[in-house]
C-alpha positions as CSV (number, residue, x, y, z in Angstrom):
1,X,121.2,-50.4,15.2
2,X,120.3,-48.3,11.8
3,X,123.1,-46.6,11.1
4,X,122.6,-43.0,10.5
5,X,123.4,-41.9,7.3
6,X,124.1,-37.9,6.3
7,X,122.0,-36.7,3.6
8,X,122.9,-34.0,1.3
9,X,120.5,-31.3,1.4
10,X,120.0,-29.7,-2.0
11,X,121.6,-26.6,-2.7
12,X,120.2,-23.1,-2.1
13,X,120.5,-20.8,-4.5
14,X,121.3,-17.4,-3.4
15,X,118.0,-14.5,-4.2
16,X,118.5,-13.5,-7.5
17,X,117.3,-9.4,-6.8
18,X,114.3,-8.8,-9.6
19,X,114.3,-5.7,-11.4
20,X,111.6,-3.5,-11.3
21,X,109.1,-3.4,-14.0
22,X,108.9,0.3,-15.7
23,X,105.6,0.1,-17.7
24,X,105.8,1.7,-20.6
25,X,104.8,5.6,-20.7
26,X,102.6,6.3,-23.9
27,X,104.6,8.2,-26.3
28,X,103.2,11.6,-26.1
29,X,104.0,14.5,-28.7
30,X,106.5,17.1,-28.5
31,X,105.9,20.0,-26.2
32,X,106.0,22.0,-30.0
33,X,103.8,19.8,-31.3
34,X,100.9,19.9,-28.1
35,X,101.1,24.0,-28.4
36,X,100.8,24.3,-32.1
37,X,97.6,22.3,-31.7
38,X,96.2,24.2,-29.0
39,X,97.1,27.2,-31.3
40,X,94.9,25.8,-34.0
41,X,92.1,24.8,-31.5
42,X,92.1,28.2,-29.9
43,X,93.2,30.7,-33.0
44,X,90.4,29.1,-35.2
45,X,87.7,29.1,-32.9
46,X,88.4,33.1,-31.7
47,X,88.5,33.4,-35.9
48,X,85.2,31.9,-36.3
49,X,83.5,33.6,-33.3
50,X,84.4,36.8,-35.1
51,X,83.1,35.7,-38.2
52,X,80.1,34.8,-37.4
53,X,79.0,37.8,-35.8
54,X,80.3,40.0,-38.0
55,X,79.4,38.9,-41.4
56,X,76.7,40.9,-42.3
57,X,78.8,44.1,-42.3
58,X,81.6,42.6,-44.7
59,X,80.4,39.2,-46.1
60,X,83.6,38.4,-48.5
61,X,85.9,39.4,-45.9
62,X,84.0,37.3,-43.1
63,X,83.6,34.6,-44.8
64,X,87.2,34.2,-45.4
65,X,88.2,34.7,-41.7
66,X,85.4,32.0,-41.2
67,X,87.1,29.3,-43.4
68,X,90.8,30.2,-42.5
69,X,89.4,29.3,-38.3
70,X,88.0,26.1,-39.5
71,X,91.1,25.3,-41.3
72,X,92.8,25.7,-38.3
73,X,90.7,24.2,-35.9
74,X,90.7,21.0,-38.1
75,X,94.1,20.9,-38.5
76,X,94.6,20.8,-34.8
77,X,92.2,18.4,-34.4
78,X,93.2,15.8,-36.8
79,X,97.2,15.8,-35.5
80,X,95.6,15.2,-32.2
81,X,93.9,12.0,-33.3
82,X,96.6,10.8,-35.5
83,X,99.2,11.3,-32.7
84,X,97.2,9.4,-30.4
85,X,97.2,5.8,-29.3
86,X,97.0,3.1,-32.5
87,X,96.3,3.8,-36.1
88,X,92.4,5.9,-36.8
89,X,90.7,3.9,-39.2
90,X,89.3,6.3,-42.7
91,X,85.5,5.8,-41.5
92,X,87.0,7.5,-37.8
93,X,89.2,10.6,-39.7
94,X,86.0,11.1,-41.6
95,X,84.0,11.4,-38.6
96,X,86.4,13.0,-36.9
97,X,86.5,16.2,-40.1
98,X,83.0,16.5,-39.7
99,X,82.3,16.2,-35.8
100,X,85.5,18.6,-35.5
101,X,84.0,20.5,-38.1
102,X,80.5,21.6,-36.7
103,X,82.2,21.7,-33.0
104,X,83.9,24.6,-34.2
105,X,81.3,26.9,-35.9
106,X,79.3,26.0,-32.4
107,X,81.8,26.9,-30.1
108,X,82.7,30.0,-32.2
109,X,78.4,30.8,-32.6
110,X,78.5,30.9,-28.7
111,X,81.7,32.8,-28.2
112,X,81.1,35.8,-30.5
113,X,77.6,35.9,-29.6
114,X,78.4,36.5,-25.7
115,X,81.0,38.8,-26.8
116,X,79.3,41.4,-29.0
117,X,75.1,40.9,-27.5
118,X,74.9,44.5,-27.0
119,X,76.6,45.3,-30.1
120,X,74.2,42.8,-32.2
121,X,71.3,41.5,-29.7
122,X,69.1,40.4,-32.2
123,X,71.4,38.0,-33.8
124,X,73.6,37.2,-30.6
125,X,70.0,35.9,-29.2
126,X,70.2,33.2,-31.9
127,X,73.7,32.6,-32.0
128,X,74.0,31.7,-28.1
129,X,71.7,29.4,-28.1
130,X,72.2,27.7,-31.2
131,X,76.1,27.6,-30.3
132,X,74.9,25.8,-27.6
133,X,73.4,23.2,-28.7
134,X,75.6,22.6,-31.9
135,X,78.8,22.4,-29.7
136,X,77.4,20.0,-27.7
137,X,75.9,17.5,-30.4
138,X,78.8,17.7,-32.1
139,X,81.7,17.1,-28.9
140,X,79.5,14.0,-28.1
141,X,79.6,12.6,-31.4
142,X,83.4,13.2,-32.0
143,X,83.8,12.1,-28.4
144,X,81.6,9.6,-26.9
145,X,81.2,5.6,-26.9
146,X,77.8,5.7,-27.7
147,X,76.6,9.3,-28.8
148,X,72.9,8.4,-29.0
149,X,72.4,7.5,-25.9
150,X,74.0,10.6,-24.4
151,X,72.1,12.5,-26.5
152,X,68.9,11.2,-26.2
153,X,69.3,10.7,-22.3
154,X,69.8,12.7,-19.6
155,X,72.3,15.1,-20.8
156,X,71.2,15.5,-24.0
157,X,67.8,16.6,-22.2
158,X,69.7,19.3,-20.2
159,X,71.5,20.9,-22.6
160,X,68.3,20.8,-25.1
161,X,65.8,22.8,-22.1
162,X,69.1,25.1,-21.7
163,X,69.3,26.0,-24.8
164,X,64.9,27.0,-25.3
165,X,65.5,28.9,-22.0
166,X,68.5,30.9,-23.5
167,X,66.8,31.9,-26.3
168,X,63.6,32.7,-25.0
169,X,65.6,34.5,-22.3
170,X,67.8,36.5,-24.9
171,X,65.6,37.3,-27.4
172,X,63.2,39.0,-24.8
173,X,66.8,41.0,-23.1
174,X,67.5,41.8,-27.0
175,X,63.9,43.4,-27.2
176,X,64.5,45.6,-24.0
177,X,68.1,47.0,-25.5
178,X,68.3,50.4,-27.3
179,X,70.7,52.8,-27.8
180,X,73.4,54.1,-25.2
181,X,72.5,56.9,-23.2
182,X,75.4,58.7,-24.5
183,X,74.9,57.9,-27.9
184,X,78.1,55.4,-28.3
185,X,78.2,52.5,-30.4
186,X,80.4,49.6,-31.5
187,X,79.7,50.7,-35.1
188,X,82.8,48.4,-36.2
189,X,83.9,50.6,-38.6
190,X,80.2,51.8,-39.9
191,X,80.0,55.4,-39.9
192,X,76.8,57.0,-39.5
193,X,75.0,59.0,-42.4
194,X,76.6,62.2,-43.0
195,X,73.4,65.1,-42.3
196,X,72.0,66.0,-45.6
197,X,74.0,69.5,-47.3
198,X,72.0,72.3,-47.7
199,X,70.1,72.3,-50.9
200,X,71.9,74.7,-53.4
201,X,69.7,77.0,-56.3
202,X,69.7,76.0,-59.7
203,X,70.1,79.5,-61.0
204,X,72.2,82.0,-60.9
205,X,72.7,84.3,-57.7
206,X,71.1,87.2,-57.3
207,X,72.6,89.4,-55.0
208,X,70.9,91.0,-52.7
209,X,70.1,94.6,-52.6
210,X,70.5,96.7,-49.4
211,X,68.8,99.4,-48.7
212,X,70.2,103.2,-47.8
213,X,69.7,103.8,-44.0
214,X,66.7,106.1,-43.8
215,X,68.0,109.5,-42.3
216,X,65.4,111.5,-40.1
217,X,65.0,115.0,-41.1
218,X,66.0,117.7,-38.5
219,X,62.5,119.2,-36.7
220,X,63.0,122.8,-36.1
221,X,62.1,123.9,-32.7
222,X,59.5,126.4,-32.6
223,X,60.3,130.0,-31.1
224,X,59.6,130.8,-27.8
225,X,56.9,132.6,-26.8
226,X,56.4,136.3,-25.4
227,X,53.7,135.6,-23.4
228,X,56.1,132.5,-22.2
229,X,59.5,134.0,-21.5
230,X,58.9,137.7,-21.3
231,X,59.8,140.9,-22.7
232,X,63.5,140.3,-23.9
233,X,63.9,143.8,-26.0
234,X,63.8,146.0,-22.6
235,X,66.2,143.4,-20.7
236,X,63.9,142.4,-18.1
237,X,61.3,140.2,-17.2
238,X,57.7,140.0,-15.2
């Protein structure tokens, strides 16, 4: 008869409880550093957007305003890609400069041109549309995986037919807008011509002579008649 023989069962080792993973969050920048750069993003382009409409009525002082938004804007927009994910490359900053660059004059184009179109309709009708169409080459370039193909495909298409529609749209609105009823302008400072002063003589005065006031000469009366009022002398009359 086999004799039964106990056999040792292996040890069980007790659950060891697993921590929980915690992915690692992406480092993102201070809550100073995230407004400053919507500062510069938001400051420069409302600095461009008046520059560009404005600059025919102060060019030097314009075109300052103009470069101090694009400094701005491209400050903001270079912190953002260094303090993103990994190390930009030079040939990536340099795109970056420029993409960020035109983006900015586009964006501010469109801006000050919805802004002030009955002030300047002429050059807003140009500015809109060309806004348009600069912002959005330039956003997919700085932006996009593959910028040719968005451009050359469908929504490089749409924005390109919005952007002929706009301006054939505007400039025919610009044609149609005159003067306010009430003769209000946004003259930005540009005061109308002053009417013309009276034109003054080259010689000397003369003064004017006045004449007397003609006095009519008294009219005697003629003397009543006899045969009229009667016989006076006696006291009595017919």
């Amino acid at each position: 008869m086999p004799s039964s023989v106990p056999t040792l069962s292996h040890p069980v080792n007790p659950p060891v409880p697993q921590r929980r993973s915690h992915r690692a969050r992406p480092k993102q920048p201070a809550l100073l550093s995230r407004y400053l750069g919507y500062v510069g993003y938001f400051v420069g382009t409302g600095l461009i957007s008046g520059a560009v409409v404005h600059h025919p009525l102060d060019p030097a002082r314009y075109t300052v305003i103009g470069l101090a938004g694009a400094a701005l804007f491209l400050v903001a927009a270079i912190a953002a890609e260094l303090g993103g994910p990994g190390r930009p490359s030079a040939g990536r900053l340099l795109l970056v400069l420029g993409s960020s660059l035109a983006l900015s004059f586009g964006i501010g184009m469109l801006s000050g041109g919805l802004q002030h179109f009955e002030d300047f309709p002429a050059r807003a009708a140009v500015l809109i549309p060309a806004g348009l169409l600069l912002s959005f080459l330039a956003y997919t370039v700085k932006e996009a995986d593959r910028p040719a193909r968005r451009i050359l495909g469908l929504p490089g298409v749409v924005v390109l037919v919005a952007t002929v529609l706009a301006f054939g749209g505007l400039r025919q609105l610009a044609a149609g807008i005159g003067q306010p009823a009430d003769g209000h302008s946004h003259s930005h400072g540009v005061e109308a011509d002053p009417p013309p002063a009276p034109a003054t003589p080259s010689g000397p005065v003369t003064p004017a002579v006045v004449a007397p006031p003609v006095v009519p000469s008294a009219v005697p009366s003629a003397a009543p008649s006899p045969s009229r009022t009667g016989h006076f002398a006696d006291g009595h009359q017919h």
